[in-house]
DRENDO-1510 file (C-alpha; in Angstrom, 1 decimal, always signed):
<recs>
REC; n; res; u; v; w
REC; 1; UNK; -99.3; +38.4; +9.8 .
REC; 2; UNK; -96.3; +36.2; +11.3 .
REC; 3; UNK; -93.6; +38.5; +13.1 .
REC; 4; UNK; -90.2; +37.9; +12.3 .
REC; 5; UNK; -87.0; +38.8; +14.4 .
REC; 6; UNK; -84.2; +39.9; +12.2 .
REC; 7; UNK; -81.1; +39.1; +14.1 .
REC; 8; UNK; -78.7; +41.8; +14.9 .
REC; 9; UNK; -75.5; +42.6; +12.8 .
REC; 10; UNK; -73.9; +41.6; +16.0 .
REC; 11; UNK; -75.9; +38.0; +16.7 .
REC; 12; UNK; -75.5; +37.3; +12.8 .
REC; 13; UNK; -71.4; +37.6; +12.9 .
REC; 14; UNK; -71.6; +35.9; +15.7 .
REC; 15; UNK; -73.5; +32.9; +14.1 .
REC; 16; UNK; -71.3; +32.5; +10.9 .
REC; 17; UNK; -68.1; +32.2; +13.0 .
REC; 18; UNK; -69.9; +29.6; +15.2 .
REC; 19; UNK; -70.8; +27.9; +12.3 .
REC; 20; UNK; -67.4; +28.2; +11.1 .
REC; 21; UNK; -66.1; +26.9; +14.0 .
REC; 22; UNK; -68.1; +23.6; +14.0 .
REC; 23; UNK; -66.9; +23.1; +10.4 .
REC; 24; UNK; -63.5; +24.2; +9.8 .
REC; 25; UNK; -59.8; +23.4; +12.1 .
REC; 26; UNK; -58.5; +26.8; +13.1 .
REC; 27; UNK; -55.8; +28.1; +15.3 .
REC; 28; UNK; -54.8; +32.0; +16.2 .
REC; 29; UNK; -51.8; +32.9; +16.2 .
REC; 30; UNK; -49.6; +36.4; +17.2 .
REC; 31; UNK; -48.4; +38.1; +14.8 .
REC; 32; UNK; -45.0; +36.6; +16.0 .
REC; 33; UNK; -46.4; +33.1; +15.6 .
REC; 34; UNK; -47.3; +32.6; +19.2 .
REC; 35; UNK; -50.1; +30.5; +19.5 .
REC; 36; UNK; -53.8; +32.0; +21.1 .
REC; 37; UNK; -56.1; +29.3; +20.8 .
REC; 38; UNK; -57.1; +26.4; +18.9 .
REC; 39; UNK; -60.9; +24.7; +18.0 .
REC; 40; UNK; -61.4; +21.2; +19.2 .
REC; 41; UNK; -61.2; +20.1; +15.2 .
REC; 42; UNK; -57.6; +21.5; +14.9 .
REC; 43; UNK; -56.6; +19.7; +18.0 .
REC; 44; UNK; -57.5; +16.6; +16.6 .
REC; 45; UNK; -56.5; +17.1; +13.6 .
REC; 46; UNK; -53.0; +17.4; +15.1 .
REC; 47; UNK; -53.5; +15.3; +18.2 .
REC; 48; UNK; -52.9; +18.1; +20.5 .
REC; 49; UNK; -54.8; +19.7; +23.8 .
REC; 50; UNK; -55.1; +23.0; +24.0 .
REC; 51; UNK; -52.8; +23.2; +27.0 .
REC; 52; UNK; -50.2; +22.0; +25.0 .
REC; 53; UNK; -49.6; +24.3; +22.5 .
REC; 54; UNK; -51.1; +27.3; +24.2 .
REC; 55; UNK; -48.1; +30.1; +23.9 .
REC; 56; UNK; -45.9; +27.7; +22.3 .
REC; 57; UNK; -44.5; +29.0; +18.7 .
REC; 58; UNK; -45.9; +28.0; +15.3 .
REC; 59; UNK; -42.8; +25.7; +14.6 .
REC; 60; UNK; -44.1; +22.5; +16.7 .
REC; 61; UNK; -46.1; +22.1; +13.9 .
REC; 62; UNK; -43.0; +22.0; +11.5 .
REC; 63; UNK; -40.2; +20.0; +11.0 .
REC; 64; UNK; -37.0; +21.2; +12.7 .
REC; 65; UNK; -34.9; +21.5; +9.2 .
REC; 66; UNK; -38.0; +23.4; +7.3 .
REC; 67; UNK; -38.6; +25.8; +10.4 .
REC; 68; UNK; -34.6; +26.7; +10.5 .
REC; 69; UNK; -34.4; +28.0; +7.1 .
REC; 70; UNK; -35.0; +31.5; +6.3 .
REC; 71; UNK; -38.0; +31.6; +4.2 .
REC; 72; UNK; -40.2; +30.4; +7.1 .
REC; 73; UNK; -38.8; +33.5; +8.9 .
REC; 74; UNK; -39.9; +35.5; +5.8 .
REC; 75; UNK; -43.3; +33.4; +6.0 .
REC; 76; UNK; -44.3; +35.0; +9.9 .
REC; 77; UNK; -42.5; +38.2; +8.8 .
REC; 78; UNK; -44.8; +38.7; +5.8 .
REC; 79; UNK; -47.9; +37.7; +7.9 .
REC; 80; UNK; -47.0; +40.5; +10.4 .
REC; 81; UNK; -46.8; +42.8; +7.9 .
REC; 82; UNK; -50.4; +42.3; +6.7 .
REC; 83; UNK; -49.9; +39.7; +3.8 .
REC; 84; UNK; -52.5; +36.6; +3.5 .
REC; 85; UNK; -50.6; +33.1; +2.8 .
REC; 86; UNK; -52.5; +30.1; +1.6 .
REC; 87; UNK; -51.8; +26.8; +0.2 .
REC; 88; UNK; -51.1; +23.1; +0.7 .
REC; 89; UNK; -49.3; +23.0; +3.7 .
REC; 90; UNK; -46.9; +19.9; +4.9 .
REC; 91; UNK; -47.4; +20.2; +9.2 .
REC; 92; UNK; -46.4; +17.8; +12.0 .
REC; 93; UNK; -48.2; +16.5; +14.7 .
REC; 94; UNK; -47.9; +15.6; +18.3 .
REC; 95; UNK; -47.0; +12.0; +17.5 .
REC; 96; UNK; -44.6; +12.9; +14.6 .
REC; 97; UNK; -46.3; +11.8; +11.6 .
REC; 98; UNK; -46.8; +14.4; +8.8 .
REC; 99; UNK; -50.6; +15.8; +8.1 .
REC; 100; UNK; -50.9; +18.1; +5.0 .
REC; 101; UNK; -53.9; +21.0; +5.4 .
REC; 102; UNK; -55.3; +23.4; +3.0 .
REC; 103; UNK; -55.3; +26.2; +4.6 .
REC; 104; UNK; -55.2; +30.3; +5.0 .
REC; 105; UNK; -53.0; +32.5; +7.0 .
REC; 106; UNK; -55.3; +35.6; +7.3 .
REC; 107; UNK; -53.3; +38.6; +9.3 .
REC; 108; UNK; -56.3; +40.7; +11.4 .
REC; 109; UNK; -55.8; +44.7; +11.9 .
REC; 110; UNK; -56.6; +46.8; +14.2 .
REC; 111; UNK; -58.3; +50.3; +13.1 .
REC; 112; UNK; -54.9; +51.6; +12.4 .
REC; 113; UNK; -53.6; +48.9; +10.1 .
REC; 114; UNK; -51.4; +47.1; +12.6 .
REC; 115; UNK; -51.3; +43.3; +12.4 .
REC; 116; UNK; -53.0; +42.3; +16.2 .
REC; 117; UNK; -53.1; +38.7; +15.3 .
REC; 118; UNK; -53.7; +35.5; +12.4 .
REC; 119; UNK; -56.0; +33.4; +12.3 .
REC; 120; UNK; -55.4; +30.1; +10.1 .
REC; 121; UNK; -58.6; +28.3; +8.5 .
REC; 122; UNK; -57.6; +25.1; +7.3 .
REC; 123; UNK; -58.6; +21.3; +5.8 .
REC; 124; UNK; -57.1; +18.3; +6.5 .
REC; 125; UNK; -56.2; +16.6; +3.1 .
REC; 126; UNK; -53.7; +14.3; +4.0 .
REC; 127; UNK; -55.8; +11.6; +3.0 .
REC; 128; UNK; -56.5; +13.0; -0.7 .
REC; 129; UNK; -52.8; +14.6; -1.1 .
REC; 130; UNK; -51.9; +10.3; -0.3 .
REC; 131; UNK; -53.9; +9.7; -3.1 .
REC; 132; UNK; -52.9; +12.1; -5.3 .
REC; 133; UNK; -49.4; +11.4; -5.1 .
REC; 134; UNK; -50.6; +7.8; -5.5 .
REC; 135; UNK; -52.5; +8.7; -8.7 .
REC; 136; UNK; -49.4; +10.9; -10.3 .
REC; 137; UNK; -46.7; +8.2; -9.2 .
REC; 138; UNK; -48.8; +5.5; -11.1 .
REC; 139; UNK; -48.9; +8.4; -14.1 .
REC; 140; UNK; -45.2; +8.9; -13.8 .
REC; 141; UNK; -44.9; +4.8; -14.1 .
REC; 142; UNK; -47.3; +4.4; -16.9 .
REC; 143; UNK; -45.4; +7.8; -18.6 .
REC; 144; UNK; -42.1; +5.8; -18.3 .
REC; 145; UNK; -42.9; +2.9; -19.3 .
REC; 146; UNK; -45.7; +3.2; -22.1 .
REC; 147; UNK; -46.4; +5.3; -25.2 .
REC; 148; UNK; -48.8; +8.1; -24.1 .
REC; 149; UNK; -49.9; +10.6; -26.8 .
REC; 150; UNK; -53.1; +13.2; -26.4 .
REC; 151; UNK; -55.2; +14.2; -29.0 .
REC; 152; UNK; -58.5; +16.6; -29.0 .
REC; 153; UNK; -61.8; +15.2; -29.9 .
REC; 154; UNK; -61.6; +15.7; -33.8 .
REC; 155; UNK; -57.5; +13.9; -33.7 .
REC; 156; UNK; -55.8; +17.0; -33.6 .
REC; 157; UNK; -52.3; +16.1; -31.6 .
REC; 158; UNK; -51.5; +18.0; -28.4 .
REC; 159; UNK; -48.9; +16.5; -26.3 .
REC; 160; UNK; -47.1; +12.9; -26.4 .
REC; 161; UNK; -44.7; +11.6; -24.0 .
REC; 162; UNK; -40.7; +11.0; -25.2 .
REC; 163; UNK; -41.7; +7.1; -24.9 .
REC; 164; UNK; -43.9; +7.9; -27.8 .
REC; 165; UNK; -41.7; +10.3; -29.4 .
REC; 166; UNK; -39.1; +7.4; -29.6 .
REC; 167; UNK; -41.0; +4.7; -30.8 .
REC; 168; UNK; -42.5; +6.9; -34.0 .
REC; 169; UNK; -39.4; +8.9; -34.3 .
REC; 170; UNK; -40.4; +12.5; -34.4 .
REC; 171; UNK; -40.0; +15.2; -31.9 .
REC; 172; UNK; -42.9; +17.0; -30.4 .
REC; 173; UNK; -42.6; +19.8; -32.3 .
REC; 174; UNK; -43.0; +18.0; -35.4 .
REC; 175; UNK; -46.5; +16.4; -34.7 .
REC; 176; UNK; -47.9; +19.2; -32.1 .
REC; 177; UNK; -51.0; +20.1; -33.9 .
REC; 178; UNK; -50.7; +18.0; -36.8 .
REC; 179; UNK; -53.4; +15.1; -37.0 .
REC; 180; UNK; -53.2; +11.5; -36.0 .
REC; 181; UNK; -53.5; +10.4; -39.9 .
REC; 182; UNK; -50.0; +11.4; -39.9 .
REC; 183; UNK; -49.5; +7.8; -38.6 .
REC; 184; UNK; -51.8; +6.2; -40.6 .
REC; 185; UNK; -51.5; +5.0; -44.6 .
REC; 186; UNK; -53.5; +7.0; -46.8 .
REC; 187; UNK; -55.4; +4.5; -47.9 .
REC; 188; UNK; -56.8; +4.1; -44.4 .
REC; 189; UNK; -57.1; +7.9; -43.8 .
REC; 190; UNK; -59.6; +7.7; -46.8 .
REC; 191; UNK; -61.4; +4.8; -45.5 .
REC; 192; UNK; -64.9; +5.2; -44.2 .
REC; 193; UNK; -63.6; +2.9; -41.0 .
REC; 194; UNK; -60.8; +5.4; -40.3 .
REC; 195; UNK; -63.5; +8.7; -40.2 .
REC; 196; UNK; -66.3; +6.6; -38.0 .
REC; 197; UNK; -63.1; +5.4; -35.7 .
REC; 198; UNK; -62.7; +9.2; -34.5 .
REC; 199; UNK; -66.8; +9.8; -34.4 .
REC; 200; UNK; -66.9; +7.3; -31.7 .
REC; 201; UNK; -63.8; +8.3; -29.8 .
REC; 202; UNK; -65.6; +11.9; -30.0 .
REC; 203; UNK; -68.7; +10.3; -28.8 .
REC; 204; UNK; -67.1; +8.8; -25.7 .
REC; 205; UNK; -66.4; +5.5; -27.2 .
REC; 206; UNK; -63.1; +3.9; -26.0 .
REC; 207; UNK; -61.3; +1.9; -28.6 .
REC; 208; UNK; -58.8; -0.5; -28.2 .
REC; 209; UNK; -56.2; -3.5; -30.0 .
REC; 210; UNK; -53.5; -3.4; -32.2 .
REC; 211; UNK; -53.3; -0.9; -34.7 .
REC; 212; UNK; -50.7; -0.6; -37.5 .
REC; 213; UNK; -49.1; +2.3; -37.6 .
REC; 214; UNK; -46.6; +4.5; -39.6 .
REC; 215; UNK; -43.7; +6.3; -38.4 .
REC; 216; UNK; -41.1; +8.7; -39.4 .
REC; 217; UNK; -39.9; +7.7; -42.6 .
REC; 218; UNK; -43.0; +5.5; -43.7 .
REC; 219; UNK; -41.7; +2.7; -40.7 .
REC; 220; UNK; -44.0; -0.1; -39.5 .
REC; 221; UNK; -44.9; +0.2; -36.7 .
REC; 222; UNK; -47.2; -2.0; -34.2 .
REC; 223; UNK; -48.9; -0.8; -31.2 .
REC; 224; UNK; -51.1; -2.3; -28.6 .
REC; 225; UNK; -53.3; +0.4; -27.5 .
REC; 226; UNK; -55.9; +2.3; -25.8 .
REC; 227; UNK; -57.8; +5.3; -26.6 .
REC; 228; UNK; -59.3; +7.1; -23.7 .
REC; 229; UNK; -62.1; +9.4; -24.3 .
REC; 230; UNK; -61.5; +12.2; -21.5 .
REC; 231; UNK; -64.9; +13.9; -20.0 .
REC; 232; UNK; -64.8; +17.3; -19.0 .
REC; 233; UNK; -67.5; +18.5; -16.0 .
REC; 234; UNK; -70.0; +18.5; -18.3 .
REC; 235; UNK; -69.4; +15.4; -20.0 .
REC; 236; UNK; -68.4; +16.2; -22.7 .
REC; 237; UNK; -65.5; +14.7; -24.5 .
REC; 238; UNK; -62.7; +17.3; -24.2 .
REC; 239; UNK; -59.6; +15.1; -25.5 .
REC; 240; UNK; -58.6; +11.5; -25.9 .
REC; 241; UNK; -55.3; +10.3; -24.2 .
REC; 242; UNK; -53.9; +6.9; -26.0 .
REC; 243; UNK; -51.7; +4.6; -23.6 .
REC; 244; UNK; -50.1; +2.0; -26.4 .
REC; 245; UNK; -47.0; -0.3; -26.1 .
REC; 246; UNK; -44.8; -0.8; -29.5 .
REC; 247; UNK; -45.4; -5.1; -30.4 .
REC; 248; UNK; -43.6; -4.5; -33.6 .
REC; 249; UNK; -40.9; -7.4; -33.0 .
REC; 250; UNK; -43.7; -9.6; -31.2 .
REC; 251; UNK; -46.0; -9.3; -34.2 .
REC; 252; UNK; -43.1; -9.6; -37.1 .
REC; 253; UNK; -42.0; -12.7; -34.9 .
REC; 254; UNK; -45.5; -14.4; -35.0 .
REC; 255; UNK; -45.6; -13.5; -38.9 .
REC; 256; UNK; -41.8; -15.0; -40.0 .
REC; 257; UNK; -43.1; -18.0; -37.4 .
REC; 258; UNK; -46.5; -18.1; -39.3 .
REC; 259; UNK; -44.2; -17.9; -43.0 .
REC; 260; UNK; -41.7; -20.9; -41.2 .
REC; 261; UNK; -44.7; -22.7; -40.0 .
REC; 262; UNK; -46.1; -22.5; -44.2 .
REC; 263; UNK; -43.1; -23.6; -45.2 .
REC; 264; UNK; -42.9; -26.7; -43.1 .
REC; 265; UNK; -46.5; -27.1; -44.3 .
REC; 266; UNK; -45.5; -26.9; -47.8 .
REC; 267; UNK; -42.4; -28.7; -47.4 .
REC; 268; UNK; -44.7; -31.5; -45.9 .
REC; 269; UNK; -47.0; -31.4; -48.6 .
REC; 270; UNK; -43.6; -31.5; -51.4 .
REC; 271; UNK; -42.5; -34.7; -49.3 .
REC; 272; UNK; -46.2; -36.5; -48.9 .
REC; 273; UNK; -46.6; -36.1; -52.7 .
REC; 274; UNK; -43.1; -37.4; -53.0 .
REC; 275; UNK; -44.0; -40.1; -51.2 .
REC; 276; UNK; -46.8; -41.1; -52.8 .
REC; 277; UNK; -45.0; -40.8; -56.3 .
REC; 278; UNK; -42.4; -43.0; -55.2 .
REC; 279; UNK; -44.8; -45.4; -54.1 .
REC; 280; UNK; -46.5; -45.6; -57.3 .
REC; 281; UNK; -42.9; -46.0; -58.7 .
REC; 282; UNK; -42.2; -49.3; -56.4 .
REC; 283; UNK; -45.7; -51.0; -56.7 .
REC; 284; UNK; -46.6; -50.1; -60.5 .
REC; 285; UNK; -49.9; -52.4; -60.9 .
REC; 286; UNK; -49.9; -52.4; -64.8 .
REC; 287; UNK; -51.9; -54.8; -67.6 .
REC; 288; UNK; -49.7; -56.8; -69.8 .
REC; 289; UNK; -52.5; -58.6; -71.7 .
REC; 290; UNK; -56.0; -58.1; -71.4 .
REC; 291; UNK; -57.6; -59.2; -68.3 .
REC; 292; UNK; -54.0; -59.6; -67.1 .
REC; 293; UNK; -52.1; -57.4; -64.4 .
REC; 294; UNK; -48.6; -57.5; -62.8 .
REC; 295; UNK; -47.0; -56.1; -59.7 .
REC; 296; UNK; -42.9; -56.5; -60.2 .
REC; 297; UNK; -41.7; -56.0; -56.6 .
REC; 298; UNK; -38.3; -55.1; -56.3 .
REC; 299; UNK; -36.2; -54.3; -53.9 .
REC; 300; UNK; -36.9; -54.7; -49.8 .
REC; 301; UNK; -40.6; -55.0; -49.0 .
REC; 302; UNK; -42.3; -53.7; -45.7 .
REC; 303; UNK; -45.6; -53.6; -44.2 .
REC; 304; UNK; -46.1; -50.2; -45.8 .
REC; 305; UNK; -45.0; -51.1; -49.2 .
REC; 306; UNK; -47.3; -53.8; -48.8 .
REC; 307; UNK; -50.1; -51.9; -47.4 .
REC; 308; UNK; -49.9; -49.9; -50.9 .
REC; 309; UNK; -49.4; -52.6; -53.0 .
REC; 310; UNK; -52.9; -53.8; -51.6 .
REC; 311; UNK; -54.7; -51.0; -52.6 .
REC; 312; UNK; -53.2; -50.3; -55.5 .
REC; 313; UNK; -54.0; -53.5; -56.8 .
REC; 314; UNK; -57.4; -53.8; -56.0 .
REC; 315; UNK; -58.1; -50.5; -57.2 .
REC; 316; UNK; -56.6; -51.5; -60.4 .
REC; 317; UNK; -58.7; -54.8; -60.8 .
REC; 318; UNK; -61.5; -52.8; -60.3 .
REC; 319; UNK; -60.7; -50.6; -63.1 .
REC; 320; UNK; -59.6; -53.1; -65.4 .
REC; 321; UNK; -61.7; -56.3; -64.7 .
REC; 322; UNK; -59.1; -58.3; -64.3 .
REC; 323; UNK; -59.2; -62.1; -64.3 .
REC; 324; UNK; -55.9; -62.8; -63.3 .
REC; 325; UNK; -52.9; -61.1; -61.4 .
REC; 326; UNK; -49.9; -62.0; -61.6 .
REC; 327; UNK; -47.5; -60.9; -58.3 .
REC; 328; UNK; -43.4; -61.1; -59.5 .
REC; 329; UNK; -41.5; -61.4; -56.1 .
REC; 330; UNK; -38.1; -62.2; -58.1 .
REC; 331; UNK; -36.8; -59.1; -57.4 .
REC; 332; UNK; -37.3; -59.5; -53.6 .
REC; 333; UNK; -34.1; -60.6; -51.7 .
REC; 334; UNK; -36.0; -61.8; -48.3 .
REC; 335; UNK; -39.2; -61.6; -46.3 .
REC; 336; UNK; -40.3; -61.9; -42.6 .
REC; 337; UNK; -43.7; -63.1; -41.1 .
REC; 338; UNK; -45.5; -59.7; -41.5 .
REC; 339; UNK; -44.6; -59.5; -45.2 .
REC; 340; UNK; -45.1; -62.8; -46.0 .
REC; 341; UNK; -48.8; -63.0; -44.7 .
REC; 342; UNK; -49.4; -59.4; -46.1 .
REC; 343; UNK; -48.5; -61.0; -49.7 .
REC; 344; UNK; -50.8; -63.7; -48.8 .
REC; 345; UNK; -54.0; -61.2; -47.6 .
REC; 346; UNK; -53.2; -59.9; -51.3 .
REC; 347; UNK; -54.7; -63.1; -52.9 .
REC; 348; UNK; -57.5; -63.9; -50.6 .
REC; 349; UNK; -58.6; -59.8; -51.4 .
REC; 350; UNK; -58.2; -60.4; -55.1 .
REC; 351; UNK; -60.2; -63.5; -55.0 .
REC; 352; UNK; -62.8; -61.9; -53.3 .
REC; 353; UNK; -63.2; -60.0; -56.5 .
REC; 354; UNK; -63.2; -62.8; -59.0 .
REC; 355; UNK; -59.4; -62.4; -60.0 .
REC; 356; UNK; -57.1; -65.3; -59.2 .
REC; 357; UNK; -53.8; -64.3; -58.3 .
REC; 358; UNK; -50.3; -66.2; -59.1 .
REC; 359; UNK; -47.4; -65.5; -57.7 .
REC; 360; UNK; -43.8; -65.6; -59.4 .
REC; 361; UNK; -40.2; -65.8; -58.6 .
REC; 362; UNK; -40.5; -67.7; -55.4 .
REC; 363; UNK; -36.7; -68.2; -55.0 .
REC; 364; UNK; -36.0; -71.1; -53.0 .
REC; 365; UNK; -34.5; -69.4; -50.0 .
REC; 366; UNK; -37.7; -67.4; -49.8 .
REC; 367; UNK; -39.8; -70.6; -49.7 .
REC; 368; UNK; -37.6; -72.2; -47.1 .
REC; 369; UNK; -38.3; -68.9; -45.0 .
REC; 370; UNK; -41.8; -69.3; -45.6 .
REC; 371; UNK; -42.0; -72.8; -44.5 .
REC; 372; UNK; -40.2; -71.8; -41.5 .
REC; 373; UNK; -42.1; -69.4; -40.5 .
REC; 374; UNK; -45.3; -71.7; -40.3 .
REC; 375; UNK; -47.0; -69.6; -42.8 .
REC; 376; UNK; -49.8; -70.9; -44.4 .
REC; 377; UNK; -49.7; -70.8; -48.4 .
REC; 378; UNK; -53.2; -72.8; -48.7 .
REC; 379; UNK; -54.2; -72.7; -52.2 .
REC; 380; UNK; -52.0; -70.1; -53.1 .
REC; 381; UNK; -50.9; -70.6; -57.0 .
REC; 382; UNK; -47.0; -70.0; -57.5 .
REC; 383; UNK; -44.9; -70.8; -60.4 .
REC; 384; UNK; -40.7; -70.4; -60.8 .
REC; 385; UNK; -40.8; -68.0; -63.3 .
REC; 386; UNK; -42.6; -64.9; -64.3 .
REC; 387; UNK; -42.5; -66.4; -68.1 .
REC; 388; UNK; -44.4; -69.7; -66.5 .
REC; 389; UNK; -47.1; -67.2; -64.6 .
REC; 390; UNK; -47.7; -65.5; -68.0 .
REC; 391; UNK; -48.0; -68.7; -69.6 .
REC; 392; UNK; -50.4; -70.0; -67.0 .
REC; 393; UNK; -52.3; -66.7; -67.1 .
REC; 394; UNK; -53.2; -67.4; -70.9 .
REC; 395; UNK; -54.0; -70.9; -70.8 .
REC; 396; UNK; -56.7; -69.3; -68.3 .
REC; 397; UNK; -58.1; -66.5; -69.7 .
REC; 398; UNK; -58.1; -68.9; -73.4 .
REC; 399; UNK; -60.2; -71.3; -71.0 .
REC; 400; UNK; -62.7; -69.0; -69.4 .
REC; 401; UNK; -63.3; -67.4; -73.3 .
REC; 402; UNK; -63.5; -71.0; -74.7 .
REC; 403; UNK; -66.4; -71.8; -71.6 .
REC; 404; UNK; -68.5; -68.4; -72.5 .
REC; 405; UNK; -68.1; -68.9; -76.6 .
</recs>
């Protein structure tokens, strides 16, 4: 058997305050708030020696305007009397700058109850109180500037912020335990979506977009939005915190610009088919005998026009087997170069498919422009009159029926 020295009551106390010691800043104190002593953590916590604060008061560590008021006389007065005081405590060090502790003021008695001294245990936490006032100024941003509502698992309401108070137009007391369907449609309340949408937020599953939402009064509204799932030690889901800004106008604007940019679309379409009926209007390729066609053009002719009449007329041969076309330019006041060799390329295409055209209504001014312009006519047939083209027409198709008889 192994022998085992149990330490003394004495050697054990003895142990826990060194261990203490080694772990924790602490400074004694008289009951008056003289200082006794300090551990080596304390002094550097505070940037101090020992022989610097050694039987100086309690208020170096504080600034001048806290230590003058009277509840820190009250503080040292109830610490002499026997009453503990902890807490967060905002303290100043050699060099000036502020360190926050956690700490205890514990008053120590003698065996007749008399307060013979305090000792302070304590924990620097300037570095976390930093961040938590970092972490609550970014939620007092967030809380002024977005929608923030909280929920428990199952969408039971249990706190929202006056942003989103304002934007669905109800006071807290009017949704505080009421459900989050109160914003939503009841068609959507009753939609298989809308149950599995709070399953997964239950289950830990964050959800965000835009939602459409209803507020007091049956008001669209529009939110984009986050739902939080909110963990408790356990993980479990304990509530769900939703951080949404109102998009109403943005979304309405995109839909009138969306019904604007339909319109134009439609009014494009209205105008194309306009077009197009108008162009069928000014080049109306018809047959006037059979085998025959005729294009009257009237009016001022442009590449365009032309370009239409083209296809138009060869569309028409096609349909109709025509033999002969007969092109009526009588009604034209003037051409240029372009227009005069587009009329041209209309006989060389029609010939191509085995229908000769003639052309009418060649007005003398016309033909000096022509000439002019160098353009070549070739074998081109023209005639004065759209009576003479007719006439020639016949004489042709009575020739090409008298060869096949």
């Amino acid at each position: 058997m192994t022998n085992q020295t149990t330490p003394s009551g004495s050697s054990l106390s003895d142990a826990i305050v060194k261990a203490i010691e080694q772990t924790m800043p602490i400074i004694e104190f008289k009951p008056d708030g003289t200082i006794v002593r300090a551990n080596d953590l304390f002094l550097a916590a505070t940037g101090y020696t020992l022989k610097d604060i050694q039987g100086q008061h309690h208020r170096i560590f504080m600034k001048a305007d806290e230590a003058a008021k009277p509840a820190y006389k009250e503080f040292w007065s109830a610490l002499a009397a026997g009453t503990s005081k902890s807490g967060q405590f905002e303290r100043v060090t050699k060099s000036g700058s502020t360190i926050w502790l956690e700490a205890s003021y514990t008053p120590v008695q003698d065996a007749n109850g008399k307060t013979v001294s305090v000792i302070k245990f304590a924990q620097d936490i300037t570095e976390a109180r930093k961040a938590a006032l970092a972490d609550a100024a970014k939620m007092d941003a967030i809380d002024r500037s977005m929608a923030v509502i909280e929920f428990k698992p199952d969408g039971t309401i249990l706190h929202a912020n006056p942003a989103f108070l304002s934007v669905m137009g109800y006071t807290e007391g009017e949704i505080a335990g009421q459900h989050h369907r109160l914003f939503v449609s009841p068609e959507e309340t009753r939609s298989p979506e809308y149950a599995s949408f709070w399953q997964e937020l239950a289950s830990g599953k964050v959800k965000s977009g835009q939602f459409h939402r209803l507020a007091k009064g049956g008001k669209t509204v529009w939110l984009e939005a986050n739902y939080n799932p909110v963990f408790d030690l356990e993980g479990r889901v304990e509530r769900v915190v939703k951080f949404a800004i109102d998009i109403t106008e943005k979304v309405e604007s995109a839909r009138n610009t969306e019904v604007a940019l339909k319109q134009v679309r439609e009014a494009e379409r209205v105008r194309e088919e306009l077009n197009r009926t108008l162009e069928e209007m000014s080049t109306p390729v018809m047959p006037i005998w059979d085998g025959i066609l005729l294009l009257p053009l009237i009016g001022v002719v442009d590449s365009s026009r032309t370009d239409h009449a083209v296809t138009k007329t060869l569309e028409r041969i096609s349909e109709t087997r025509a033999r002969v076309f007969l092109l009526d330019i009588s009604g034209v006041p003037a051409v240029d170069t372009a227009v005069a060799n587009q009329l041209l390329k209309i006989t060389k295409a029609t010939q191509l498919m085995g229908c000769e055209t003639v052309i009418s209504g060649l007005s003398p001014a016309i033909a000096r422009t022509m000439v002019e312009l160098g353009v070549e006519v070739g074998q081109v047939r023209t005639t004065a009159t759209l009576r003479d083209a007719f006439a020639l027409a016949l004489r042709k198709m009575n020739a090409q029926a008298a060869a096949t008889a």
